[in-house]
N, C-alpha and C positions, 0 to 999 in steps of 0.2 A: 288178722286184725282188719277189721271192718271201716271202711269209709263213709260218713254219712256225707251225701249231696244236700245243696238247695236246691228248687227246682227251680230251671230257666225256662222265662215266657217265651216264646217262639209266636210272633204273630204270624196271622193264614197273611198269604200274596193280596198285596196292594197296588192299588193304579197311583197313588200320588209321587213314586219315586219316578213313571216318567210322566208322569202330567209337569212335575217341577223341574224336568230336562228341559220338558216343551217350552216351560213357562222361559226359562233361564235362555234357553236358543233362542226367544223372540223378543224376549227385552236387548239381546245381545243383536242380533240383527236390526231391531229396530229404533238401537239409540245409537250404532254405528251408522246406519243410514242418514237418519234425522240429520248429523252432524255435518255428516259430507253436502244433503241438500243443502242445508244451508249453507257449509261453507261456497257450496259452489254457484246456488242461484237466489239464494233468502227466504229458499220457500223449502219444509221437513217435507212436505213431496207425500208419500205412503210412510216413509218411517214413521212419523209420528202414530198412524193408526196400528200398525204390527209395533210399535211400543208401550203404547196403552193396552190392545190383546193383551199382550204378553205379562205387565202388570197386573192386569184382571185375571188372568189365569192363574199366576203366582198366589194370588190371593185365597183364590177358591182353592188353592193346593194348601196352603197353609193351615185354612181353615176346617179344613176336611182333616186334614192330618193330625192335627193337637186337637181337632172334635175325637178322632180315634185312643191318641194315648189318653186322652183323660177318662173317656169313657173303660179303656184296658187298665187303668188305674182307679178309678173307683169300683170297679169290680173285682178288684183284689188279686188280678191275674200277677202284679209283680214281687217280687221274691228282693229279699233285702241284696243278694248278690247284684242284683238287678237295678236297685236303687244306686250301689256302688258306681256301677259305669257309669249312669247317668250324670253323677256327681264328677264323678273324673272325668269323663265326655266336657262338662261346662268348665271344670277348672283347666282342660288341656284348648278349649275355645278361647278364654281370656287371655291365655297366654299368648297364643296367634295374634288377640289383638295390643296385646303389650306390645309385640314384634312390629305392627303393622303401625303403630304410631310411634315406635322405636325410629322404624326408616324415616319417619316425616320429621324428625325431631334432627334424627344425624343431618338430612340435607341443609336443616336451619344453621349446625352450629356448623357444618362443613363449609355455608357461605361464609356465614359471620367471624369464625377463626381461619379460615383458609383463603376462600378465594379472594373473600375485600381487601385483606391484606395483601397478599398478593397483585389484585390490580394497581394497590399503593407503591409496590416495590419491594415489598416484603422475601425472606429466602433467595435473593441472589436475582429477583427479577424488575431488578430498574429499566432494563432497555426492554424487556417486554413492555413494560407497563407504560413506559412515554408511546412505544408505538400503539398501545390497543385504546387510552383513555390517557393523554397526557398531561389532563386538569384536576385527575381524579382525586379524590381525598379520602380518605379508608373512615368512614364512619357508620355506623348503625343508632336508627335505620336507615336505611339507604335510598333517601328519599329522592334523588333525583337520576335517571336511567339515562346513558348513553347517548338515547337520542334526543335527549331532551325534556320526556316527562317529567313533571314535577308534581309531588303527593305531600300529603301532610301526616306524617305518624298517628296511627291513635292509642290517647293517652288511655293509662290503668285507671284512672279517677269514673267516676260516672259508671254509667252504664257497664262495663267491664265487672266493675267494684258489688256493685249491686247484683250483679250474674254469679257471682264468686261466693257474697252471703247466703244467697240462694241455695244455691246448690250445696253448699256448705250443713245448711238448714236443713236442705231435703235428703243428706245424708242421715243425721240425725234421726228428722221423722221416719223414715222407713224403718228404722231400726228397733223404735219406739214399737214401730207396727207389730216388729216378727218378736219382738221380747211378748206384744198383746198375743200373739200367738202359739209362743211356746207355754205360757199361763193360760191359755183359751180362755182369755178374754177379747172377745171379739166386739165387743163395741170398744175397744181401745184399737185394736184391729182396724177396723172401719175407718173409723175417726183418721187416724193417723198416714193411713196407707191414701187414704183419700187426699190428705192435705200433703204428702209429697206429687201424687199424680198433678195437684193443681200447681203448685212450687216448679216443675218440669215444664209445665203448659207457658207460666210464667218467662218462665227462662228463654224459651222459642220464641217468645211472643220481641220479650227485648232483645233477642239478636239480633231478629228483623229488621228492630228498628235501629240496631247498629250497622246494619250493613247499609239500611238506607240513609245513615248520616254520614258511612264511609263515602258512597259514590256520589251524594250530594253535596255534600261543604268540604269534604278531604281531598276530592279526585283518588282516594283510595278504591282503585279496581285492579282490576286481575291482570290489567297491562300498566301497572307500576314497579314495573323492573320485580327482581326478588323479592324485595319485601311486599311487596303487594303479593307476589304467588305464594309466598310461604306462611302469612297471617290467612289468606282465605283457605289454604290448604290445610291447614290445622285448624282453621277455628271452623271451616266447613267440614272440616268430616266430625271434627267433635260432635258440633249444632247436629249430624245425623245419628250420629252412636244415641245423642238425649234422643231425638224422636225415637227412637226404636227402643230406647229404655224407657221411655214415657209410654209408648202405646205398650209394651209387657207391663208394665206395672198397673196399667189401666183392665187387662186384660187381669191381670189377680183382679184387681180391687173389685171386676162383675163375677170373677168364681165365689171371692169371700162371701157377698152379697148372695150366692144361690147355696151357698151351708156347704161349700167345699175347706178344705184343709184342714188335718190335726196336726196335733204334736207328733205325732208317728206319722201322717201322710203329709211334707210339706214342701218336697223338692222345687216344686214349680217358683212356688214362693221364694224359698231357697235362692234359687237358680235368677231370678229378677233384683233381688239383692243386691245379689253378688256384682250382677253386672251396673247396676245403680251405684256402689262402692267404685269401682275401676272408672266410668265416666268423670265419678267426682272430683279420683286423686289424677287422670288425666289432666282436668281441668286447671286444678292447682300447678302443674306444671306450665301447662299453656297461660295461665296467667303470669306468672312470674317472669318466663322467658320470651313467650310476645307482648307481652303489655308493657312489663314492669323492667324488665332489661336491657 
């Protein structure tokens, strides 16, 4: 009884896997550094320059790298097996990032059901609680800290509300895009996948300006006790997950534009999607539980 094979692409040896150690060791050295300069004299000192290298390096490592697969992919070198990992390779990446906004989410509800309470008196600790904050009042947000800062919550109305539509919308259009593309129609392609990239650019554009109305009129910053750390902490890494689902989705929309993807070649596309879909239902949670609860 005979086995039939696919055949697996094996690419020849690459320099990008340590060009992007390198890259990765000097952004790591040089945003550790920066930090400490500052902390210690106000000035990034040389970190700042071995942090920029190191970003510029990363880049040309990127760009070289997805210049290689695409080019090893439209030449037909890969094998549907092939296509398999790739696909599982992205779905076992999301899930990483489920996990990684999983943590940021526990820290949220472990202040908000755990410890506020707790400073209140909450489980058996009333004589903790008079000696660590004896005025304390267990509410959320927890707008006033220990030593006396004081912040102002920001509301789900506005700005929040309109980031929510958004993204909501730019869920949609993508979708609209790859239905254009499984029909290979690609002026609905174009069209569609274009006006998510701008919807995304959108979104960045008003956080901006929500963070600049946090630290202007709210005294909302990053030393407002917990809820100050925990709204910039989720809504700042979110705001990053969008930029890097916005520049991959920009990154299709100039292959669409040079007559790449079919209905049989379309993982990249695929793979941009997917992760546009997980930003958006992240989001939906971040809205509900920092804004709206």
């Amino acid at each position: 009884m005979s086995s039939q094979y696919e055949k697996y692409y094996v690419p020849p040896q690459s320099p990008w896997p340590i060009v992007g150690a390198t890259a990765l060791f000097l952004v790591a050295l040089g945003a550790g550094t920066t930090v400490s300069k500052i902390h210690q004299t106000g000035d990034p000192g040389w970190g700042k320059t071995v942090l920029i290298l190191g970003i510029v390096v990363l880049l040309v490592m990127m760009f070289g790298w997805f210049r290689d697969q695409i080019n090893e992919s439209r030449a037909g070198m890969y094998s549907a097996q092939l296509g398999r990992s790739y696909r599982q390779g992205m779905q076992w990446f999301i899930f990483s990032e489920v996990m990684f906004f999983a943590a940021f989410f526990g820290a949220l509800f472990y202040a908000r059901l755990l410890s506020i309470p707790w400073l209140d008196g909450a489980s058996n600790n009333a004589s903790t609680a008079a000696i660590l904050w004896p005025e304390f009042q267990a509410t959320w947000p927890l707008i006033k800290t220990p030593g006396g800062t004081e912040t102002t919550a920001m509301g789900w109305a506005g700005l929040p509300l309109i980031n929510t539509v958004i993204l909501i919308a730019s869920s949609f259009t993508v979708h609209i895009a790859h239905v254009g593309l499984e029909k290979n129609k690609r002026k609905q392609l174009t069209t569609w996948l274009g006006i998510t990239v701008v919807l995304g650019c959108i979104f960045l554009v008003l956080q901006v300006e929500e963070y600049i109305h946090a630290y202007r009129d709210l005294n909302l910053t990053l030393e407002s006790g917990i809820y100050g750390n925990t709204f910039f902490l989720l809504t700042g890494f979110h705001g990053l997950h969008v930029t890097l689902g916005t520049i991959f989705l920009a990154v299709m929309f100039f292959r669409v534009l040079a007559g790449h993807f079919s209905h049989d070649n379309q993982f990249a596309f695929q793979a941009a999607s997917w992760y546009w879909h997980f930003v958006d239902v992240v989001w939906l949670f971040l809205f509900v539980f920092v804004y709206v609860l």
